[in-house]
N, C-alpha and C positions, 0 to 999 in steps of 0.2 A: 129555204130551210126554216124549218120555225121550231122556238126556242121554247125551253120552260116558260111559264112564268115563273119571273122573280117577284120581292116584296123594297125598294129604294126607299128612301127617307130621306125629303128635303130639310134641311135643321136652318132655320132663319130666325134669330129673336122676335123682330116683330111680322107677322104677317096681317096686316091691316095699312089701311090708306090707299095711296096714290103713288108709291115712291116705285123708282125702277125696278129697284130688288124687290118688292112685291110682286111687281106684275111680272117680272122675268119668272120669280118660283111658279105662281100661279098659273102661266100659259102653259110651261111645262108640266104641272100636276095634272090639267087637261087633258094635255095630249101625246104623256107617257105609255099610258094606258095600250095605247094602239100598238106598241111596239115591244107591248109584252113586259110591261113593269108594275102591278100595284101600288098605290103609290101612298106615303104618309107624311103631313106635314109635321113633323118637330115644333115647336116656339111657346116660346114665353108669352108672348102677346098678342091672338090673335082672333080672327074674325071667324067664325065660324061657320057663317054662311056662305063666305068666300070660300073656304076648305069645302064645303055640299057643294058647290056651283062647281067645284074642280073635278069632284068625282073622288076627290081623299079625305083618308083618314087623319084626323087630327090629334097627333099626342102632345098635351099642353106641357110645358116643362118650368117648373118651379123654380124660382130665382131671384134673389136681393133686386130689388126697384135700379132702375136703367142710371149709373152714373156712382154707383157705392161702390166704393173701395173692394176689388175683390169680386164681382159682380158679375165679371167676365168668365174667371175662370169659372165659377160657379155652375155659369151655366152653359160652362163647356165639357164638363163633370157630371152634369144632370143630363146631358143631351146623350156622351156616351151610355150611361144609363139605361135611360129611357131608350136609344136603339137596339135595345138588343131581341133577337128576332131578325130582324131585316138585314136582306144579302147584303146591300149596296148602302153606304150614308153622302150624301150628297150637300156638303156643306157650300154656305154663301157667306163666306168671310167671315163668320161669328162665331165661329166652334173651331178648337187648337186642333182636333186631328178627325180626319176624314178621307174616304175610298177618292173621291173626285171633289175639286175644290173650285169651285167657280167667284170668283173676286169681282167685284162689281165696280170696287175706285184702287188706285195706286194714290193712299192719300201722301205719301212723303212726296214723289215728285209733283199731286197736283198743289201742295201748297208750296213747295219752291217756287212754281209755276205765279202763283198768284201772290206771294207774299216777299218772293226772293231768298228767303231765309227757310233751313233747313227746317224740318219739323221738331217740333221739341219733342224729348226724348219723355218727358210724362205722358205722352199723346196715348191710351189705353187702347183704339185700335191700332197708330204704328205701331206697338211693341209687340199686337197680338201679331200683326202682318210677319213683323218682323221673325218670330218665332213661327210660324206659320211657313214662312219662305224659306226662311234659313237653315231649318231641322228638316224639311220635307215630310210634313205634316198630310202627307195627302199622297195618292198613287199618282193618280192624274192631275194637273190643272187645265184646269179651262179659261183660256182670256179671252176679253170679249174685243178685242182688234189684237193686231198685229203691234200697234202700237205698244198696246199691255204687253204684249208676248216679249218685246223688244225691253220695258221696261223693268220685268223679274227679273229677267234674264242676266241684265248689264246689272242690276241694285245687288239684287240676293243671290247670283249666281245660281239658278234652276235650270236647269239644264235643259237645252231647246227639244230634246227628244219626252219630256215630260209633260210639253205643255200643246195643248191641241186648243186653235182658235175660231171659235162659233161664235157667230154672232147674232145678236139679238135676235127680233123679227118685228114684225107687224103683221095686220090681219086685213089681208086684200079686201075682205068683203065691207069691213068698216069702212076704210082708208081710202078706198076707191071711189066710193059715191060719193056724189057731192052733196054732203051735210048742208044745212039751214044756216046762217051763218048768226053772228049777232052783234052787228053793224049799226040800229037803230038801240038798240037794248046798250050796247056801250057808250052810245052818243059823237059816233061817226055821221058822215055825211055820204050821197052818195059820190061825192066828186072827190072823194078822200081817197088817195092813194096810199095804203098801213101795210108801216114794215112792222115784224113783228120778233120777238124774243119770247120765244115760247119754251117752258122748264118748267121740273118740280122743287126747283130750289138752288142754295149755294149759286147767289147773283154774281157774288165776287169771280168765284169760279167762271162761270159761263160770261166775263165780261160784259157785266152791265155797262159800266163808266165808262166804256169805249163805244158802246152803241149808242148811249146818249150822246158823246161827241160829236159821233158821225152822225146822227139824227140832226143835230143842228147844223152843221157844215152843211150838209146835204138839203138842207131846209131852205139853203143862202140860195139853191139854185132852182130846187124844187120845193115851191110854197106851198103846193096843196098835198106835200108825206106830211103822214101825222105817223104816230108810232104808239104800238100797244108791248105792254110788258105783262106776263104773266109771274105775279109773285101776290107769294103773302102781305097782310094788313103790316108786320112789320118789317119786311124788306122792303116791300113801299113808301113807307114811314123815311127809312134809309136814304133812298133815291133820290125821293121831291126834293129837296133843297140843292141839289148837285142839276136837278132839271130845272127849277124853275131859277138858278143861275145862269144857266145856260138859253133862257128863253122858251121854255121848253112846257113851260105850266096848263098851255092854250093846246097844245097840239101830242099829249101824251096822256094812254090812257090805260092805269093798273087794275086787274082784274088778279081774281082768287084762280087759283090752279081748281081744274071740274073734272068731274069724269068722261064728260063728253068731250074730249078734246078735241076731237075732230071738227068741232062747232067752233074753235079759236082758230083752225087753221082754214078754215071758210070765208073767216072773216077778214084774213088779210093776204095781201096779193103779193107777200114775199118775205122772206123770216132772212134776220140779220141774226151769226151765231156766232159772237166773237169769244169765243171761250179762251181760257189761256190754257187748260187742259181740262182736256177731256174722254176718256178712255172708250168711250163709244158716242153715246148721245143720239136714244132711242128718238125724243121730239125732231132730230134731222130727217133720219130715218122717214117720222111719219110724215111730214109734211115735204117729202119728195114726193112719196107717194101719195101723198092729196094733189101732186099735179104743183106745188112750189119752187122754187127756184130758192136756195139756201146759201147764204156767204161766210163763208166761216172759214178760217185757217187750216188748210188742209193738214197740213203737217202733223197739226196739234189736236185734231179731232176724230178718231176711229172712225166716224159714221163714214167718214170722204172715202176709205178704204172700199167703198160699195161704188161707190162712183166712175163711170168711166173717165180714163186720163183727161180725156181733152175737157170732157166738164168740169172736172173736177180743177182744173187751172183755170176755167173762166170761173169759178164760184171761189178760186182763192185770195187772198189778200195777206198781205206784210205786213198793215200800219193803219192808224187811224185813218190819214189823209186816202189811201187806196180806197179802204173799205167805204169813207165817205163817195168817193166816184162812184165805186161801183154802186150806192143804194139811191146815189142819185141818176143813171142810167136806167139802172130796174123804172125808177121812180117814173122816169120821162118815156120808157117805152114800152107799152103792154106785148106789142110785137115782139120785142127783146126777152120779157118775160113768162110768155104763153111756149116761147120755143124753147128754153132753159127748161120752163116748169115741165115740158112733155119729155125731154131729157132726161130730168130725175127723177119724174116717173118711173119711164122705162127701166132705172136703174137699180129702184126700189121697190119693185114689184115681184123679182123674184125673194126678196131678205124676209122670208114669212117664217112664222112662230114655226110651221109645221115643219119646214127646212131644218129649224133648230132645233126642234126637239127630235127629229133623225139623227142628226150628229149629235147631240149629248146621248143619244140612246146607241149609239156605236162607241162613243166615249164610257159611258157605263162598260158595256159588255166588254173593252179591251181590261178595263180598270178589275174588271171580274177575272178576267184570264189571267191575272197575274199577280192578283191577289191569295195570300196565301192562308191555309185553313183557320180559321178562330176555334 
């Protein structure tokens, strides 16, 4: 059957960088088009040649600087605004009301998660979430696991017939060849076996201090794991003194987050993901599918949701001391880890962009069906 074209509009404060919600909007403004949507980015802050590289129109939307009092609503106020025209508005957590609302963190339960303590109620995005959840701010939501789905659901009460769960993707054709890697250029060896912690941020979150744990533990057994961590000049800054307490100065190595990622997940022969929450976790994703083998807590990590059962319990862990065994087996066996890696392969091969952006494009058109005339 085929549809009008319609005209969507992704609304995202900033559209520039490296950050998930970037490249999630971005993949989709790509590859909307196909399935009958025109497409326009919204935002206060963005790249513009990334919006030409997508094939969208970009409407800039005016707004108090990131962090003023008020700032928020402002530019939830300028966004309706500014769409009007367009069937569909497809919010990413930063605008109070929208047709489809795609969330990208549950930050009250991830800082439970990582700090113990509730979120403070000043928190300017929990309170936008919070209203956001709570009034049904949105026709559809879209979470990015099951996990999320579980978490609206229990927190804010959104009702599970509201929320459809799509998840991320990747791009076969990147993800699948095998990249250059850059092993010499970080100052590895080649007898060096690197686990690695690959992200775009928020270390706390993704369980740094327990990967360094386990990196040393596992060092006791296997001396030639070195460990590479992708983070900023200052969460690096952070880290070093908790690593080079831990003996850790000689055989750990932090590098800047790149656009080529795929050249970090070349470079190391098994990714440690000890996150304490995490609502999907696109770097799992990719470096299944670069053929890695990934250890993360299943429970607590969306991306495992792709995973077949039985992988997905040998790539689990409970506890420091576990997660150390298992990075020291990876460590000791390339056998062990060539057949895991072919494993998550398989697993991660079909979770592609184009996949997702089918279902958000079925997400759209129910969100139109029931939407009611302006």
């Amino acid at each position: 059957m085929e549809h009008k074209r319609l005209n969507a509009g992704i609304v995202i404060r900033k559209f520039k960088g490296l950050s998930g919600a970037v490249n999630y909007a971005a993949e989709l403004a790509r590859r909307l088009p196909a399935h009958g949507f025109d497409m326009t980015v919204l935002a206060q802050r963005a790249d513009a040649a990334l919006a030409a590289g997508c094939g969208a129109q970009l409407r800039k939307i005016p707004s108090l600087p990131f962090g003023w009092p008020g700032s928020r609503a402002l530019f939830s106020a300028a966004a309706g605004w500014r769409s009007r025209g367009l069937d569909l508005v497809h919010g990413q957590g930063d605008t109070l009301s929208q047709d489809v609302l795609s969330l990208h963190n549950c930050v009250h339960a991830a800082h439970e998660a990582v700090y113990g303590t509730p979120l403070p109620e000043g928190n300017g995005v929990g309170r936008l979430h919070e209203r956001q959840l709570r009034e049904r701010r949105f026709g559809l939501l879209v979470a990015n696991s099951s996990l999320m789905k579980q978490e609206v659901a229990r927190r804010f009460g959104v009702p599970a017939d509201l929320i459809r769960v799509v998840y991320p993707g990747m791009d076969p054709a990147r993800f699948a060849a095998k990249a250059p890697g850059l092993r010499a250029e970080l100052g590895f060896s080649p007898a060096d076996v690197i686990a690695g912690l690959v992200t775009s941020g928020d270390l706390a979150k993704r369980g740094a201090g327990a990967f360094l744990k386990a990196l040393a533990r596992a060092r006791g057994d296997v001396p030639a794991l070195k460990g590479l961590i992708v983070a900023g000049a200052a969460q690096a800054a952070e880290l070093r003194p908790a690593a080079a307490a831990l003996g850790l100065s000689s055989a750990l190595v932090f590098t800047a987050p790149r656009p080529e990622v795929e050249r970090l997940y070349a470079t190391i022969d098994f990714m440690a993901y000890p996150a304490l929450y995490e609502e999907f976790g696109i770097t799992v994703l990719e470096a299944c599918a670069c053929g890695l083998p990934v250890l993360l807590r299943a429970a607590r990590v969306g991306a495992a949701e792709t995973l077949a059962p039985a992988l997905r319990a040998e790539l689990d862990f409970s506890g420091d001391e576990e997660l150390a065994a298992k990075m020291a087996a990876l460590a000791s066996s390339p056998e062990k880890r060539a057949a895991l890696g072919a494993a998550a392969r398989a697993c991660a091969l079909p979770v592609t962009w184009d996949a997702a952006a089918a279902a958000v494009a079925a997400v759209y058109r129910e969100a139109l069906a029931q939407k009611l005339p302006r």
